[in-house]
N, CA, C and O of each residue as an XYZ file, in Angstrom:
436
protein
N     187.636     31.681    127.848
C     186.629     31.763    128.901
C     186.021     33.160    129.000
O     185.447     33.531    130.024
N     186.160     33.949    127.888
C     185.856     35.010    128.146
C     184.151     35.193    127.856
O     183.493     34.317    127.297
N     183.586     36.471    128.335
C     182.377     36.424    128.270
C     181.694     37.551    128.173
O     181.812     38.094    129.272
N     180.706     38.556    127.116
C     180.562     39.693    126.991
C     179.478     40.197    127.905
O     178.869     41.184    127.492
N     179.215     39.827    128.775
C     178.090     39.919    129.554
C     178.930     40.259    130.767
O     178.306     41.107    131.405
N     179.643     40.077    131.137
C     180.362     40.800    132.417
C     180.355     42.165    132.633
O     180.824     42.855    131.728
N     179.973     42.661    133.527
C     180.458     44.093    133.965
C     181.335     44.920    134.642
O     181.546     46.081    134.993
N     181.784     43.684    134.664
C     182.875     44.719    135.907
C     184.493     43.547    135.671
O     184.382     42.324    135.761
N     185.606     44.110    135.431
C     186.681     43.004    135.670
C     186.988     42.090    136.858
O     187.658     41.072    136.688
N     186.419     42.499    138.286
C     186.012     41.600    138.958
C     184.999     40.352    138.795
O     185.124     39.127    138.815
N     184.085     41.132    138.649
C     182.836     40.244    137.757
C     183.175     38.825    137.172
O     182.785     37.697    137.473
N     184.395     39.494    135.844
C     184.884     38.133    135.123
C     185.993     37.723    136.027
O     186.614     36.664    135.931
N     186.125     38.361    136.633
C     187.464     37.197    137.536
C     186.679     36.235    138.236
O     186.847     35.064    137.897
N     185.883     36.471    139.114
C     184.628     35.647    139.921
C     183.912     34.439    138.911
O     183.311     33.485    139.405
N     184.007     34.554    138.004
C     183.145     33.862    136.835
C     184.517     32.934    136.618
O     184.448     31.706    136.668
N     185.338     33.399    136.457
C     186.734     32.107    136.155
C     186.970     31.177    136.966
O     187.471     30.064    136.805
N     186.484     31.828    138.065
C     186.840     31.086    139.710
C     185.943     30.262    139.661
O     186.343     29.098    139.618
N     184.690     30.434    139.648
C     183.512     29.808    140.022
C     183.801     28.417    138.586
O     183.873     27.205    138.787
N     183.885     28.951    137.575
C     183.920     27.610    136.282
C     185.011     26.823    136.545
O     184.897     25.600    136.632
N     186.449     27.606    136.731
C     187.409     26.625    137.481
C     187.102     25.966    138.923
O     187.869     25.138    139.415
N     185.922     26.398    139.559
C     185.579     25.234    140.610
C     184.786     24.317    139.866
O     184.284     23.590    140.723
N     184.520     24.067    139.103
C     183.378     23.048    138.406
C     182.517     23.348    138.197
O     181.812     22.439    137.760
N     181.618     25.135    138.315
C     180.411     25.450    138.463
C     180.272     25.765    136.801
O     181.052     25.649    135.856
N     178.494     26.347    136.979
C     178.795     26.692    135.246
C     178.003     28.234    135.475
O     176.820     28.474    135.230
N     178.670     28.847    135.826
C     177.382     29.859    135.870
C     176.954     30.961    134.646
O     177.631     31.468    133.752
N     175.453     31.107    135.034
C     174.597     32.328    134.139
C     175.144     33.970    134.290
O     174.624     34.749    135.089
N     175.905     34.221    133.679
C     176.367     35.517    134.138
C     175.073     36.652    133.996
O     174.221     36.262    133.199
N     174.813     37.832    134.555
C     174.077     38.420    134.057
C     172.309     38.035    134.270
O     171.369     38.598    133.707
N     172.256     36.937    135.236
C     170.900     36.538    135.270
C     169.632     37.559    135.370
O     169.457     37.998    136.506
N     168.674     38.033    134.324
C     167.562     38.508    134.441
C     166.412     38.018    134.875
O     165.816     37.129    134.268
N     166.064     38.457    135.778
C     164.625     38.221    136.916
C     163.594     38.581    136.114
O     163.747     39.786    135.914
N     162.115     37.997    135.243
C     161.441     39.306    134.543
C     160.441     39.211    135.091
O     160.327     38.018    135.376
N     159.103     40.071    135.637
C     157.952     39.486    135.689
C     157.161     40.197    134.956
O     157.225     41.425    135.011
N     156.441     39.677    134.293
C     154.818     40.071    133.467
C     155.617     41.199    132.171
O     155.278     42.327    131.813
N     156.463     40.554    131.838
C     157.655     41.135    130.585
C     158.406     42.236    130.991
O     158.758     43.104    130.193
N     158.732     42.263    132.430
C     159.671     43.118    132.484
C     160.725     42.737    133.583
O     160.546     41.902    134.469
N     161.804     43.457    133.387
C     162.722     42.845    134.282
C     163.221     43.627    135.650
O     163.839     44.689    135.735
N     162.813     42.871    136.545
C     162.780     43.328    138.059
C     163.868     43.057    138.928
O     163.774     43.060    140.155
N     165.211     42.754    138.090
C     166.110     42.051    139.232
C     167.081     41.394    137.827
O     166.709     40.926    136.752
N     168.615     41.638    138.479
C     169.504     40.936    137.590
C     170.904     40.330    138.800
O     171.514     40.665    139.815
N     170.814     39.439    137.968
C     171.699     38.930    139.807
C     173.519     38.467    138.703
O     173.627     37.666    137.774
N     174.404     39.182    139.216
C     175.854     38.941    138.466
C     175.826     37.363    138.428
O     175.186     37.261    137.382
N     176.023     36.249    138.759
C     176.165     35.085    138.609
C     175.112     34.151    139.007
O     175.010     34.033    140.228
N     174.369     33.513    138.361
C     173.869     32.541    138.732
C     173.822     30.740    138.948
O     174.523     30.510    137.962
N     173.654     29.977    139.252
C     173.522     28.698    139.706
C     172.203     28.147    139.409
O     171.512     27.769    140.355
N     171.689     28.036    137.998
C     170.237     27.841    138.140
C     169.718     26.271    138.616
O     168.641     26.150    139.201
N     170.151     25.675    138.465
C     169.416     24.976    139.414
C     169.368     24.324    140.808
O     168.946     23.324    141.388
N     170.033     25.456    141.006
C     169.905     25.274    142.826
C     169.105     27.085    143.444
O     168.585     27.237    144.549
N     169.241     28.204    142.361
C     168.302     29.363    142.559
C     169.728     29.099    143.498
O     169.643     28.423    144.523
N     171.128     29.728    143.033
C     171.792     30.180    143.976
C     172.496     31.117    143.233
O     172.953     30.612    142.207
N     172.881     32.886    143.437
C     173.184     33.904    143.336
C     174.579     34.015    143.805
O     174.830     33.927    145.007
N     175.575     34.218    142.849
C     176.524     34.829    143.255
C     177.391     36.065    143.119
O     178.254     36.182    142.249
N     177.122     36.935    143.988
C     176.729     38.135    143.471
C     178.651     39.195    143.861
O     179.205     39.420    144.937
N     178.891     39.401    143.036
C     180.178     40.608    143.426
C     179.507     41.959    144.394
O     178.524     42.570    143.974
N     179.850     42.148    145.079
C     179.867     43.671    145.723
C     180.712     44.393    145.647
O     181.418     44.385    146.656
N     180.963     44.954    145.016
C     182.669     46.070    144.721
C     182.137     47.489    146.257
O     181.178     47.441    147.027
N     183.208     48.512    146.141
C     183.293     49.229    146.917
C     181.810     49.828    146.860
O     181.026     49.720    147.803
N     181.534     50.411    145.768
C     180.136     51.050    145.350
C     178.788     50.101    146.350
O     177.749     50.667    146.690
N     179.020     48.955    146.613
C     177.818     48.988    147.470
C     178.049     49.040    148.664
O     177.316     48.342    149.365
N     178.916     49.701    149.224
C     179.240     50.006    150.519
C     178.235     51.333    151.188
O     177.792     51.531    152.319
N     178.133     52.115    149.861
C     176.995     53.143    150.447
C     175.780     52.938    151.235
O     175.065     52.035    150.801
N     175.419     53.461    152.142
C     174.382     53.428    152.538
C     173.218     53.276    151.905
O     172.369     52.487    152.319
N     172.988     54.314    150.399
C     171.836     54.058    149.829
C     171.814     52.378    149.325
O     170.942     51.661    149.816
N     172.692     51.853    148.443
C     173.316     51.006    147.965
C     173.312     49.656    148.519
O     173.005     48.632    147.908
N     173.775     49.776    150.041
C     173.036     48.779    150.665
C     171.822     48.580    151.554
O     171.587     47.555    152.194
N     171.207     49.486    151.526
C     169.686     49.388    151.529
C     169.076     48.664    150.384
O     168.432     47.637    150.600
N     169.221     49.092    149.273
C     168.809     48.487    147.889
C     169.068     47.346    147.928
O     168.105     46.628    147.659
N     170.273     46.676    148.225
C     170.654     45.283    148.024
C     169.713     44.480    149.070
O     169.107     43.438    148.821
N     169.722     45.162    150.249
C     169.043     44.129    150.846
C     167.778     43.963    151.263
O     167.233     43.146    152.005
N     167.307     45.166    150.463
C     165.708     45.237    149.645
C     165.424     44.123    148.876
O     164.711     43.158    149.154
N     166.231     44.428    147.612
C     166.612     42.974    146.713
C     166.605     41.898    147.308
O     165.563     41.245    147.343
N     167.926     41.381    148.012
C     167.947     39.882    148.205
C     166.732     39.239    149.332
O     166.422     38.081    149.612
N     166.294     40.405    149.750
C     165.626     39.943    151.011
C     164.226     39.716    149.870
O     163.739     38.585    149.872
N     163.773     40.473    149.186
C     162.518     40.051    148.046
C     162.861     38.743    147.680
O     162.080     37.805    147.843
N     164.163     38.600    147.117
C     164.253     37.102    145.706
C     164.820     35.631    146.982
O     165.029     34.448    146.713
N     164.920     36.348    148.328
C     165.304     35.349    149.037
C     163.527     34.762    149.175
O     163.392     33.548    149.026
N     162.849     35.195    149.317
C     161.500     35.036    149.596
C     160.962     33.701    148.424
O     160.434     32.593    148.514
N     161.442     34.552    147.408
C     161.504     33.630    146.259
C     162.101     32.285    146.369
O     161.726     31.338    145.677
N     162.839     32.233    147.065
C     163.681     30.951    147.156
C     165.193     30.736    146.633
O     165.794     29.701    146.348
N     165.661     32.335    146.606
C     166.751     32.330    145.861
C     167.986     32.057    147.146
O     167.529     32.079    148.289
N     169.068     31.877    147.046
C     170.353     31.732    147.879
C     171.351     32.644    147.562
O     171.725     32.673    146.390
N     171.831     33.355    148.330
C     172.781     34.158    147.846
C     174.333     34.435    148.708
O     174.532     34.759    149.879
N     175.288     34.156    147.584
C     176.910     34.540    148.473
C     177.201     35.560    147.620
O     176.960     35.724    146.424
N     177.991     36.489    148.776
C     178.308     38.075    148.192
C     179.305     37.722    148.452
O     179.519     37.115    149.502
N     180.363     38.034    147.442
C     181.890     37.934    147.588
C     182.208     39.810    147.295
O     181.670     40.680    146.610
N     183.267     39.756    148.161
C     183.787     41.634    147.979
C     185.018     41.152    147.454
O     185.339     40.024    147.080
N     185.888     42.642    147.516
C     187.050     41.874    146.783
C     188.114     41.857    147.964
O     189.262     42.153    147.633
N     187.902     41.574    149.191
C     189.120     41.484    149.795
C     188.708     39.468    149.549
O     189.611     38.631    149.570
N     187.738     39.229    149.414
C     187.349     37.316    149.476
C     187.381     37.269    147.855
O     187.221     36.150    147.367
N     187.559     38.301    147.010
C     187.807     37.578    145.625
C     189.725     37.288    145.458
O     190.471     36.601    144.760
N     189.838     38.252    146.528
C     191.895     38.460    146.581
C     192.463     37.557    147.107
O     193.662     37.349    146.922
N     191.462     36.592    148.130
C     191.618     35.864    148.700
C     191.984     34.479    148.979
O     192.790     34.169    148.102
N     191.810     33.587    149.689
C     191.604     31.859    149.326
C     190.301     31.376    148.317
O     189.168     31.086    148.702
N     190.703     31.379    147.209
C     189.512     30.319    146.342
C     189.020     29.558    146.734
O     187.792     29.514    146.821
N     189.975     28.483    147.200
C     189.268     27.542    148.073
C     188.319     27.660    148.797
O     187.270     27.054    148.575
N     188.538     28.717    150.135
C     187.150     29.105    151.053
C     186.320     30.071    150.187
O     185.632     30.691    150.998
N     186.067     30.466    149.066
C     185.264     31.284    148.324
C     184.628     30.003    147.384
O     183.572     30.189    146.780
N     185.340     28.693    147.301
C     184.335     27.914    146.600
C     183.513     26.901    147.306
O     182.434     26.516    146.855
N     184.047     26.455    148.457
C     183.607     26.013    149.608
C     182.422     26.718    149.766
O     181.353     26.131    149.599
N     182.469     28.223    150.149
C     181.107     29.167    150.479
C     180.330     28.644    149.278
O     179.560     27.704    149.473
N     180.448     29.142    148.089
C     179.613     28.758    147.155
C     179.075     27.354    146.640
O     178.041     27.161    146.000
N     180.113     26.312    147.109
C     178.844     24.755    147.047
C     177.936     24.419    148.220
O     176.931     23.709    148.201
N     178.718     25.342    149.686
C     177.540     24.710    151.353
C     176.263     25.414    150.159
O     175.515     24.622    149.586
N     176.134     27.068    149.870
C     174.627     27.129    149.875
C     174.156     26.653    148.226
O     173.011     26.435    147.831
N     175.010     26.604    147.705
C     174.462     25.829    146.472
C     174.001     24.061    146.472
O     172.969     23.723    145.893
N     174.738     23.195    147.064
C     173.814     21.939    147.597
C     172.571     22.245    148.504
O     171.387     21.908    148.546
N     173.232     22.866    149.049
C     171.998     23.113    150.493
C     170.364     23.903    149.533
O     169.273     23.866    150.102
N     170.450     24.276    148.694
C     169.418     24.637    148.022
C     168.568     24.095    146.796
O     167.532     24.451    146.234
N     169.772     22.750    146.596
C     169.229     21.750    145.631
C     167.645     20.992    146.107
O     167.116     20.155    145.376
């Protein structure tokens, strides 16, 4: 199950979780417009446009999460869906981390 597109060892732990729930996800999803790429989202759900995105400590910064929610608030516009898992919810119950990830993944079908 391994996968060279991961960035982070959380990253691929989240990606095991999500395929061992039944999902299939796009790791690494690139956003491009007019040939360039404006947005890369860690996991995707393409056909429900649902994002599942790791947040490690690093976006705890202030600058960091400004940016993010620059981002999601743009590609939400778009029609995208997004669950941020940190790692105290990747350490966590799977169960309620896959639960989170099918409410907004049906709900966006």
């Amino acid at each position: 199950m391994s996968d060279d597109r991961a960035e982070s060892l959380p990253e691929s732990e989240l990606r095991v979780v999500l395929v061992c729930g039944g999902f299939k996800p796009t790791p690494q999803y690139r956003i491009v417009r007019a040939g360039r790429e404006v947005a890369r989202l860690d996991h995707v759900l393409q056909e429900s446009k649902t994002a599942v995105e790791y947040d490690g400590l690093w976006h705890r910064t202030k600058r960091q999460l400004r940016r993010d929610k620059l981002r999601r608030k743009w590609l939400s516009a778009e029609g995208w869906r997004f669950v941020i898992i940190t790692a105290e919810k990747l350490a966590g119950d799977h169960e309620r981390l896959l639960a989170e990830v099918r409410e907004a993944h049906f709900r966006n079908r």
